[in-house]
N, C-alpha and C positions, 0 to 999 in steps of 0.2 A: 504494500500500500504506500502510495508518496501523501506523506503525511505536511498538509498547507498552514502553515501560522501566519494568519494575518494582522500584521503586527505597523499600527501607527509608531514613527518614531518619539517616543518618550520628551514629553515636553508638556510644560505645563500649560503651552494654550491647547492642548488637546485634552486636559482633563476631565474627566467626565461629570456632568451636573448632578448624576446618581451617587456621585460618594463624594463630592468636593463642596455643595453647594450648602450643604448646610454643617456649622463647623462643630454642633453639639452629637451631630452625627455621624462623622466623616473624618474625612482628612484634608490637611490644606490642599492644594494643588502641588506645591513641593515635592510634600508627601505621599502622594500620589505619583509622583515620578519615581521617587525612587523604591516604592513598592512596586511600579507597572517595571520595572527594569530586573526588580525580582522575578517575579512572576515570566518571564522572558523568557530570563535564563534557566528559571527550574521546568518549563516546558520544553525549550530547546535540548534541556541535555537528556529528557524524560522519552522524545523521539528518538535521539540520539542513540539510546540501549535500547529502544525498540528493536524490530523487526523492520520498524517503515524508513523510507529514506525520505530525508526533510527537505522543504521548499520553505523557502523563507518571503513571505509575499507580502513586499510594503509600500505604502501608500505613499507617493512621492510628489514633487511639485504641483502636477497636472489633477491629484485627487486627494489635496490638503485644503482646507477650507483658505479662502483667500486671506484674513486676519492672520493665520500662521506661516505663510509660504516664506513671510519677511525675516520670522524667528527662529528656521530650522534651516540651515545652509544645506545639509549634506546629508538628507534622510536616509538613502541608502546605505550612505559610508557610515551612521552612527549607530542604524541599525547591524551591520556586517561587524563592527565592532566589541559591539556587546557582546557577539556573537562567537568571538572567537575568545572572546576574555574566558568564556567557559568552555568550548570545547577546543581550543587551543587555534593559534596559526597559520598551523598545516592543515587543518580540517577545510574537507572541500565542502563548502556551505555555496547552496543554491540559493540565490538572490533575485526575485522580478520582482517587478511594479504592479501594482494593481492598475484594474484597469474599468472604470464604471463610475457613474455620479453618486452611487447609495450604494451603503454597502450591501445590500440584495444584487443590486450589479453586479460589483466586484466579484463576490464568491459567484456568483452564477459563473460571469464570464471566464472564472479562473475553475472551475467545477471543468465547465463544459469544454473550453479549450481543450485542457489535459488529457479527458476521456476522448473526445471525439476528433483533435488536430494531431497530439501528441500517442494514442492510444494507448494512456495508460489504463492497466486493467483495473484498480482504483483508487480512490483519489478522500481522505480525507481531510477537511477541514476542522484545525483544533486552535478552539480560544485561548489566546497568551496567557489570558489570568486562570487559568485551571491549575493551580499551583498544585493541588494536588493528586492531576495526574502522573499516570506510572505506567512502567511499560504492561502490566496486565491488563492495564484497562488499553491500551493503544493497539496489544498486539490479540486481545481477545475481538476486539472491532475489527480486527484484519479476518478472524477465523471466522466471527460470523457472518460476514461477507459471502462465506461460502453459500451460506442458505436463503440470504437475505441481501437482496438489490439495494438497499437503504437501509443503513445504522444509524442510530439517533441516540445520544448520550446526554440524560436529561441533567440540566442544573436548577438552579429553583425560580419560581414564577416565572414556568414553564421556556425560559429560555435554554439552550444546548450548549455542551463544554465541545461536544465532537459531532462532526455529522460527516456520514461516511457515505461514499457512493459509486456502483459500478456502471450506471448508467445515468444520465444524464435529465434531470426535469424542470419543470417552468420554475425559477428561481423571482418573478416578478413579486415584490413587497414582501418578500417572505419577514425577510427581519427590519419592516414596515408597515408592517399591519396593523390594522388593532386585535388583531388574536396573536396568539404567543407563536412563536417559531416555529417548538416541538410540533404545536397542533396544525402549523400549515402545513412544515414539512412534510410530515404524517401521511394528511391528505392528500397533498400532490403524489405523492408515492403513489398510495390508493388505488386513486384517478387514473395515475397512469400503469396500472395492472403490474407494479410491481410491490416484489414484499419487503415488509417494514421491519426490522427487527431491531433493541433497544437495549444500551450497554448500563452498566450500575453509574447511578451517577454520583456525579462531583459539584462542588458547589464554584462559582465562580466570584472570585473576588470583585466583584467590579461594582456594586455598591454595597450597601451599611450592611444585610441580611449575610448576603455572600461570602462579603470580606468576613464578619462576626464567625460562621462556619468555618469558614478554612478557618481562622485563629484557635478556634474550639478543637478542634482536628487535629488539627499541627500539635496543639496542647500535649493530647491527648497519645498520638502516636510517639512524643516524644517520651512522655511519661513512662509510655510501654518498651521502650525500645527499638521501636518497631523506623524504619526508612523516615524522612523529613524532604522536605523540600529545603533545601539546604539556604539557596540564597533567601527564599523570601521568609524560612524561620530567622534568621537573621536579620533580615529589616522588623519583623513582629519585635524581637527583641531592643534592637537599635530604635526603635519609636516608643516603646513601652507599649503596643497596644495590649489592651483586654478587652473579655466581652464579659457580660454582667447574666444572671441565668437566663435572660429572656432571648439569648444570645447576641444581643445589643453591642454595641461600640461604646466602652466608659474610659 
């Protein structure tokens, strides 16, 4: 599977109004970079030991909102740098641009190229802030591909850490809609007489509920002994974040 991380370069005009906009909830926009540069790297190096081989797919001049294009010189270059700070130099990291107005575009047009220009057999798409994905959850997406046209990896209110696909479908407003991703996705699948099949999920940090999960998590496996997301336990620690039992952000 060529596993997609679509991945804005790290900057604070790009921070998201879900975790940044309110400060009794969230984090600053700072702070937010440098947990999105977490979450990065612990995805990058999480395909890495996969089974799948990476495509690193970021969004550059032409698909940066105009307010940012003035602030971020070299999106690819700062992106490919992160990039190799954790899997090293030598590592041959594949690099393109996105390419679409919304990100429904983007992953459609980078979905469908791959399978249908490049034929790759398949092609997932996995969100940068899944910090705590790991290669069973990336390479069990591969295996059930076997039986299943479309994998879907739920995260919470109902949006996806991963969406896998061997065949190609109408990607229009998917993650634009006013229904959640999982459930468009879902349906398009469906619709187009292929089957659905759906990986354990993971929560994605990208606002207050998410990010609170993964801290809960990270806690938790650390406690046990059990694998971490190495960089972004380390930014949890380096910020002091906690969650409170209602798994809140305090």
């Amino acid at each position: 599977m060529l596993v997609v991380v679509p991945v804005d370069p790290p900057h604070e005009s790009l921070a998201p109004p879900t975790l940044t906009d309110d400060p009794a909830n969230g984090l600053s926009k700072a702070e937010f970079v440098t947990l999105y540069r977490a979450t990065i790297s612990d995805v990058i190096a999480a395909v890495d030991s996969s089974g799948g081989d990476l495509l690193l797919n970021v969004r550059d001049e032409q698909t940066l909102p105009e307010e940012a294009r003035d602030s971020i010189a070299d999106p690819r270059g700062a992106v490919r740098s992160l990039a190799e700070q954790r899997l090293g130099t030598d590592a041959d990291i594949r690099i393109e641009p996105q390419v679409g107005s919304t990100r429904s575009a983007r992953i459609g047009n980078t979905v469908t190229h791959l399978l249908e220009r490049e034929e790759v057999n398949s092609v997932g798409v996995l969100d940068p802030m899944a910090a705590l994905v790991g290669r069973p959850q990336i390479d069990g997406v591969a295996m059930s591909l076997r039986r299943n046209e479309i994998v879907l990896g739920p995260a919470q209110a109902g949006q996806v850490y991963l969406a896998a696909f061997t065949d190609p479908i109408d990607f229009t407003d998917v993650f634009d809609a006013s229904r959640s991703p999982i459930e468009v996705l879902s349906s398009r699948g469906v619709g187009a007489d292929l089957g659905v099949g759906f990986a354990p999920r993971v929560p994605l940090a990208s606002d207050a509920q998410g990010l609170g999960t993964t801290i809960a998590e990270v806690r938790a496996l650390e406690s046990a002994g059990r694998a971490i997301p190495q960089a972004t336990t380390a930014v949890i620690e380096e910020l002091g974040l906690e969650t409170g039992a209602d798994g809140t952000l305090r």
